[in-house]
DRENTOR-585024 format. One record per residue: y, z, x of N, C-alpha, C in turn; residue in three letters. Coordinates in steps of 0.05 Angstrom, whole numbers, plus 5000, padded with zeros to 4 digits. Example, Ala and Ser with C-alpha at 12.3 -4.5 7.8 and 13.67 -1.06 7.14 Angstrom:
488651565264491051565246493451565264ALA;495551425257497951435273500151575258SER;
END
This chain:
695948111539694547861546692047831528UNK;692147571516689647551501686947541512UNK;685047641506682147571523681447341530UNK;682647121514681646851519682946761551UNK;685946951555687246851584685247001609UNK;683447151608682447361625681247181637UNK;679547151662677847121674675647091659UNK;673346861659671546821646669447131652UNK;668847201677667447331688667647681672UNK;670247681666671347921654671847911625UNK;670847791605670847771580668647821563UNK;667648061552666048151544664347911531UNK;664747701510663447521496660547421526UNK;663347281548662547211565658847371589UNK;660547671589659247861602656347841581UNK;656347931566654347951548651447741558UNK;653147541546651547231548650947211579UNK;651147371594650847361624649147571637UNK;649847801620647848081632646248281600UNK;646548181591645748291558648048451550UNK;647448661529649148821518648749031526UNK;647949181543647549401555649249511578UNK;649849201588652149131608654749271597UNK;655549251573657749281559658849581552UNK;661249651562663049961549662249831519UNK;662650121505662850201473664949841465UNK;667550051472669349851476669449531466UNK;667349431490667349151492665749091469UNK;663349321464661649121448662149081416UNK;664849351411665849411381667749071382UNK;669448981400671048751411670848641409UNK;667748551411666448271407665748311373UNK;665248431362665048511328667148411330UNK;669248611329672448581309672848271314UNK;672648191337673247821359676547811351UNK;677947901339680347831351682148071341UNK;684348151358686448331363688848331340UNK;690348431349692648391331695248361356UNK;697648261343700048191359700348521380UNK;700848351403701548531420697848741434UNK;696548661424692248851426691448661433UNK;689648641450687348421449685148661439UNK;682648531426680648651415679248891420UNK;679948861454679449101469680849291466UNK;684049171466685349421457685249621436UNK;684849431418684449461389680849671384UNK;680049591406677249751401677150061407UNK;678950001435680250291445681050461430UNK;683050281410684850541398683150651365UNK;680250461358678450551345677250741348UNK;676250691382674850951390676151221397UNK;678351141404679751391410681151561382UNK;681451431353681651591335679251741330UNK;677551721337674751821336673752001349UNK;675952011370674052191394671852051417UNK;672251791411670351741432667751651417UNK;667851871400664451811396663151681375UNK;661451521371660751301357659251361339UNK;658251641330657451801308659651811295UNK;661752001302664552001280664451691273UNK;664451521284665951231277664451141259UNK;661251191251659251001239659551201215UNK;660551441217660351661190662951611174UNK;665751481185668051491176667451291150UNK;669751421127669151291105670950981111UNK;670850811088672650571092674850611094UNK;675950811087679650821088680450961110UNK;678751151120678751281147679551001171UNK;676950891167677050591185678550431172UNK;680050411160682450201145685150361157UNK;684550561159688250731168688150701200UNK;686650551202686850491238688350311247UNK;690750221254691950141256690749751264UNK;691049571255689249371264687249251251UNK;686249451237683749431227684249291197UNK;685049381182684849321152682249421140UNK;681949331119679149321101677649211106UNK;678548831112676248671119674348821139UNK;675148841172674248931189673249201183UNK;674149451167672649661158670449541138UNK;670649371132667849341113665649281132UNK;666049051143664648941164663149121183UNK;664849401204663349561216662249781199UNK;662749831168660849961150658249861150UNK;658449631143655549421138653849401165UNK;655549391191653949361221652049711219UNK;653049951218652750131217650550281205UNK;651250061171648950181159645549921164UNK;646749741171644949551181642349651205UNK;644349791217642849891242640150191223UNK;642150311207640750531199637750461182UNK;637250221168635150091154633949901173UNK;635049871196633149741218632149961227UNK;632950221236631550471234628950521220UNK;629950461194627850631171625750421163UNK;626850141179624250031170622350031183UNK;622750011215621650051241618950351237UNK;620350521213618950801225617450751187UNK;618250641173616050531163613250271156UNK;614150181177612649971187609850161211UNK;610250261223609750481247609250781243UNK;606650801247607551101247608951271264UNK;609651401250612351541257611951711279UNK;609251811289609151941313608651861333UNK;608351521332608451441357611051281365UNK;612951271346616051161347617251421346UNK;617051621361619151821354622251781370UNK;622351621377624951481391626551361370UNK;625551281355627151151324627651371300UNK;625151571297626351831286628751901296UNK;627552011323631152201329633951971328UNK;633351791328635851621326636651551307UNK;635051531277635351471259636951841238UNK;635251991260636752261245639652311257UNK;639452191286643152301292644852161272UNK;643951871272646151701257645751771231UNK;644251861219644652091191646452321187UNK;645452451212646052691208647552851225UNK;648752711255649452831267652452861273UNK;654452771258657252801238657152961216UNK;655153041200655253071176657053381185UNK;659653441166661353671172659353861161UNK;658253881134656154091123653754051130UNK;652254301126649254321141647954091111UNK;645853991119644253761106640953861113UNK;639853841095636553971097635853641082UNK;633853511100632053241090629053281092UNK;628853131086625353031088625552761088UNK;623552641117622252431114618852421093UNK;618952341079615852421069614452141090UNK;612252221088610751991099607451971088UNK;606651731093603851681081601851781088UNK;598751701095595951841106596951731136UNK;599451441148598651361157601051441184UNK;602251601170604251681183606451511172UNK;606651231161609151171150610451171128UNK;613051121137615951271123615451151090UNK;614951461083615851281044617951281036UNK;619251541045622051601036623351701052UNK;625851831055627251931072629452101051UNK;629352291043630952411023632752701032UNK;634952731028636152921027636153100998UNK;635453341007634453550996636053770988UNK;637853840999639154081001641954011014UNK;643954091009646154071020647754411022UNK;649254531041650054721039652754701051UNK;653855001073656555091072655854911105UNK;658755001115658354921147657155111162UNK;654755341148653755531167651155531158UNK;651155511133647855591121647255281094UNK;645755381085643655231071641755341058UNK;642355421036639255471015637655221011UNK;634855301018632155121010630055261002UNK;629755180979627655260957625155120961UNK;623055260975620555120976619355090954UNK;620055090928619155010904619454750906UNK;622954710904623354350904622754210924UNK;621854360957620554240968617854060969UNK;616054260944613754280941614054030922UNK;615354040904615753830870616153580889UNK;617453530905618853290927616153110929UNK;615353330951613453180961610453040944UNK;609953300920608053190900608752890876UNK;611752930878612652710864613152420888UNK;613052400906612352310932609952120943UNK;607452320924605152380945605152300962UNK;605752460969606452461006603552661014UNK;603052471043600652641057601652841087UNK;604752771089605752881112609152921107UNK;609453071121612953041127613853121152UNK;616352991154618153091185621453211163UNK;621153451175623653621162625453571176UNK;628753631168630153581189632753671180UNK;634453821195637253921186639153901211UNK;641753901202643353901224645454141225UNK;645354221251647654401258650254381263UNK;652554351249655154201247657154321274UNK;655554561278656654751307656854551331UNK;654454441329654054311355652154361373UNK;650854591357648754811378646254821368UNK;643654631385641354611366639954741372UNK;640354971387637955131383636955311360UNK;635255341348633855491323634755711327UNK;634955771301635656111288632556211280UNK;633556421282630956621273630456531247UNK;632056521227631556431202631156131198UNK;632155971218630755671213627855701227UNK;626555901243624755901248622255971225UNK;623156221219621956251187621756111158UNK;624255951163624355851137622255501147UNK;621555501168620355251173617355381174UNK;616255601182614255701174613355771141UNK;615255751132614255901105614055621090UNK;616055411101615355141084612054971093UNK;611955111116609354951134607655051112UNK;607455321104604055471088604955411064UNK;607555341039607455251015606655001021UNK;606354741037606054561040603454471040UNK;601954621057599154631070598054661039UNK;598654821024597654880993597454740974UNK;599054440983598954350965597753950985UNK;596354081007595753871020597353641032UNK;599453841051601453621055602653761089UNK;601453541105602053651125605253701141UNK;606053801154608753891162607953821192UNK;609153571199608453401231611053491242UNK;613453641238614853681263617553801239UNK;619453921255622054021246624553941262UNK;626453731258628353661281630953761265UNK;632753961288635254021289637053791300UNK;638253781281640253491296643853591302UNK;645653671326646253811340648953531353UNK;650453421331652253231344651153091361UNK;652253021386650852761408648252861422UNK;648553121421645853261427641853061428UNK;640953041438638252961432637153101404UNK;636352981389635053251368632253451366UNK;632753721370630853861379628753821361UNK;626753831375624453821359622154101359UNK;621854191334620654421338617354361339UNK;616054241341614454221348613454181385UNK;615154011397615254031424615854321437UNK;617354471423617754701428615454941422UNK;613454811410611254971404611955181377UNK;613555151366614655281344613455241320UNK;611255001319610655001292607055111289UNK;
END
């Protein structure tokens, strides 16, 4: 049955315009994007069987490349282009938000802005946000890329980063592809040893976030770790 035959009351377009979007499953609100199905799907269906190549989860879906989201049955290119562009849309409404703002009093757009970075990524990823005197975002750069367990980071090119930057602060940040954000002994050290090359060269180190799949992203500074 097409959504248009449903009950007004039961049609996501409808629901929305009635209770916001918060109201809405994953589902409905991917539905109202795609807005129409294919023979035999209504949009909903069609959203279902998006999410469910995915696992559910809407990290895999925003990280999948275009052909990944094109082999979905329904979908095509057009519609994979389209939720590429929604996806990365959201991620620069992120980064503008936390450079408009300093960044330690939006830390709700940090960690959100690092899951949807980082929290698919299959290999471990070492970044830096650099940031100004004022706390806001200059850059946001990935630094280091490694295996699915480890990660070499050279506080040299940490150091060159941030002086080519001038940057007066940073928020570090890596993800655990395990799924498991709690700190290693050696991410504990290796975030201490970047804290005192940093300090050396006048550049403060405001926090360290493990980003851990759907996980919240830990923050080592709340943890008293820095």
């Amino acid at each position: 049955m097409a959504i248009t035959d449903w009950p007004a009351g039961e049609r996501p377009r409808e629901r929305l315009l009635a209770h916001g979007p918060a109201a809405l499953s994953d589902a409905e609100l991917l539905a109202i994007y795609l807005r129409v199905g294919v023979r035999g799907k209504s949009a909903v269906d069609l959203a279902r069987d998006l999410l469910q190549r995915f696992d559910g989860q809407l990290g895999l879906l925003a990280e999948a490349s275009l052909k990944e989201l094109a082999s979905v049955s329904g979908i095509g290119q057009a519609k994979a282009a389209q939720l590429k562009a929604s996806f990365e849309l959201a991620r620069r409404a992120l980064s503008q938000e936390m450079a408009q703002r300093d960044s330690l009093t939006s830390p709700g757009a940090v960690r959100s802005w690092l899951q949807l970075k980082l929290g698919t990524r299959p290999q471990e990823v070492f970044m830096a946000l650099w940031l100004d005197a004022q706390n806001r975002l200059l850059k946001a750069e990935e630094l280091f890329t490694g295996t699915l367990t480890s990660t070499s980071v050279y506080p040299r090119e940490v150091i060159k980063a941030a002086l080519n930057h001038n940057a007066a602060a940073v928020i570090l940040a890596h993800n655990h592809p395990s799924g498991i954000a709690e700190p290693s002994r050696a991410d504990e050290a290796l975030t201490h040893s970047l804290k005192e090359a940093l300090a050396a060269v006048d550049v403060k180190l405001l926090d360290h976030f493990i980003v851990a799949g759907n996980l919240p992203p830990l923050s080592f500074a709340e943890r008293g770790l820095l």
